[in-house]
Structure formats: structure tokens, C-alpha cells
C-alpha positions as CSV (number, residue, x, y, z in Angstrom):
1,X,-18.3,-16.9,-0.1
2,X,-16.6,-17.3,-3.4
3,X,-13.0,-17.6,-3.6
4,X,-12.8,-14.3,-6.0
5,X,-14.8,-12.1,-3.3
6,X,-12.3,-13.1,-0.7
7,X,-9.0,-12.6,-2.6
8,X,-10.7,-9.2,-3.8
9,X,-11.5,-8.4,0.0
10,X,-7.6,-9.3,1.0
11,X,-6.4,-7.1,-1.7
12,X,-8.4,-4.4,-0.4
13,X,-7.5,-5.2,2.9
14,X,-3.6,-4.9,2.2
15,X,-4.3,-1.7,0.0
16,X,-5.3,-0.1,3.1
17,X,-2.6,-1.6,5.0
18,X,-0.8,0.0,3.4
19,X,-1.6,3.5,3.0
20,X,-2.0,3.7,6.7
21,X,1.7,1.9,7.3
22,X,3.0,5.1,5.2
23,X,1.0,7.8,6.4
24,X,2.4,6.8,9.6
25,X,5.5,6.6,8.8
26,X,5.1,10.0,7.3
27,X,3.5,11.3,10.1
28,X,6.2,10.3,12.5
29,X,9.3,11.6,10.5
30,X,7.4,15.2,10.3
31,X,6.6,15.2,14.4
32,X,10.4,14.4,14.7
33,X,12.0,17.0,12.3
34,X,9.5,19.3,12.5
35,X,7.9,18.6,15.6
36,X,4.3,18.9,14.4
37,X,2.7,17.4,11.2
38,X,2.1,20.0,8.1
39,X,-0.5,19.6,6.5
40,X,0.7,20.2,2.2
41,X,-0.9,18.9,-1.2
42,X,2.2,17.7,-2.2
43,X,2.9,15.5,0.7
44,X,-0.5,14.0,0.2
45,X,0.2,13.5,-3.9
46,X,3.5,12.2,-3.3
47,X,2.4,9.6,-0.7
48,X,-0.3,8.8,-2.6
49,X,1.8,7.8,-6.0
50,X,4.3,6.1,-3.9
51,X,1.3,3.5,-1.9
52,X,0.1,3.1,-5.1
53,X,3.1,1.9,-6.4
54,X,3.8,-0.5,-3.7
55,X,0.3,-2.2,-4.1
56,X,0.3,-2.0,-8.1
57,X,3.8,-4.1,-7.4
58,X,2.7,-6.5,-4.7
59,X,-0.1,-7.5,-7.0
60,X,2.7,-8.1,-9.9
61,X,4.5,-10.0,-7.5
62,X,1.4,-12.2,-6.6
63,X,0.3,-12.9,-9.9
64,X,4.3,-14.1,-10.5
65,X,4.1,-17.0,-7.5
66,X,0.8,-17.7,-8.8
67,X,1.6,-18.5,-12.5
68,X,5.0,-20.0,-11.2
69,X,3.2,-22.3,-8.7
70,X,0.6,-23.9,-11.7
71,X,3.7,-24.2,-14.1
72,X,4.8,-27.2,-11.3
């Protein structure tokens, strides 16, 4: 398997890392306050924008060590 397919697979593989890791999270806080999850649009946008930004910044940061490391 070619190096690209398995760094493509890893990404994807962290991408849905994380949007489960926050949907959880989500999940969790609503059962405690509200004892019960509700189901909304917004929730689902908001969570959405904010996984997003997480992976859009984990691959910034990856591509930062990367370049870094063949400076050396």
C-alpha cells in the first residue's frame, strides 16, 4: 500500500475520531443537564463547524512538524 493511501486512511480515521469524541461529549453534558438528549439542527450545525475546525487545525499542525522536520 502506498504511503499516500495510508496517511489519507489515518486522516480519515482521526476525522472520525473525532466527531464521535464530541458527539459524546455532547451527548453526555445533555443527559446530565437535561437528563435526556434533544435532538436540534443547531446542536448538530454547531458540532459540526466546531469537529471541523479541530481536524482542519490538526492537519495545519501536521503539515507544520512535517516541513519543520525536512528543514533539519
Amino acid at each position: 500500500m502506498r504511503l499516500k493511501t495510508k496517511v489519507e486512511i489515518i486522516l480519515a480515521m482521526t476525522y472520525v475520531g473525532i466527531f464521535a469524541s464530541i458527539d459524546a461529549v455532547w451527548q453526555i453534558l445533555e443527559v446530565s443537564i437535561y437528563e435526556s438528549t434533544q435532538p436540534s439542527l443547531v446542536d448538530t450545525v454547531i458540532g459540526a463547524l466546531f469537529a471541523l475546525s479541530l481536524c482542519l487545525n490538526l492537519i495545519h499542525g501536521m503539515h507544520i512538524c512535517i516541513i519543520e522536520k525536512g528543514d533539519r
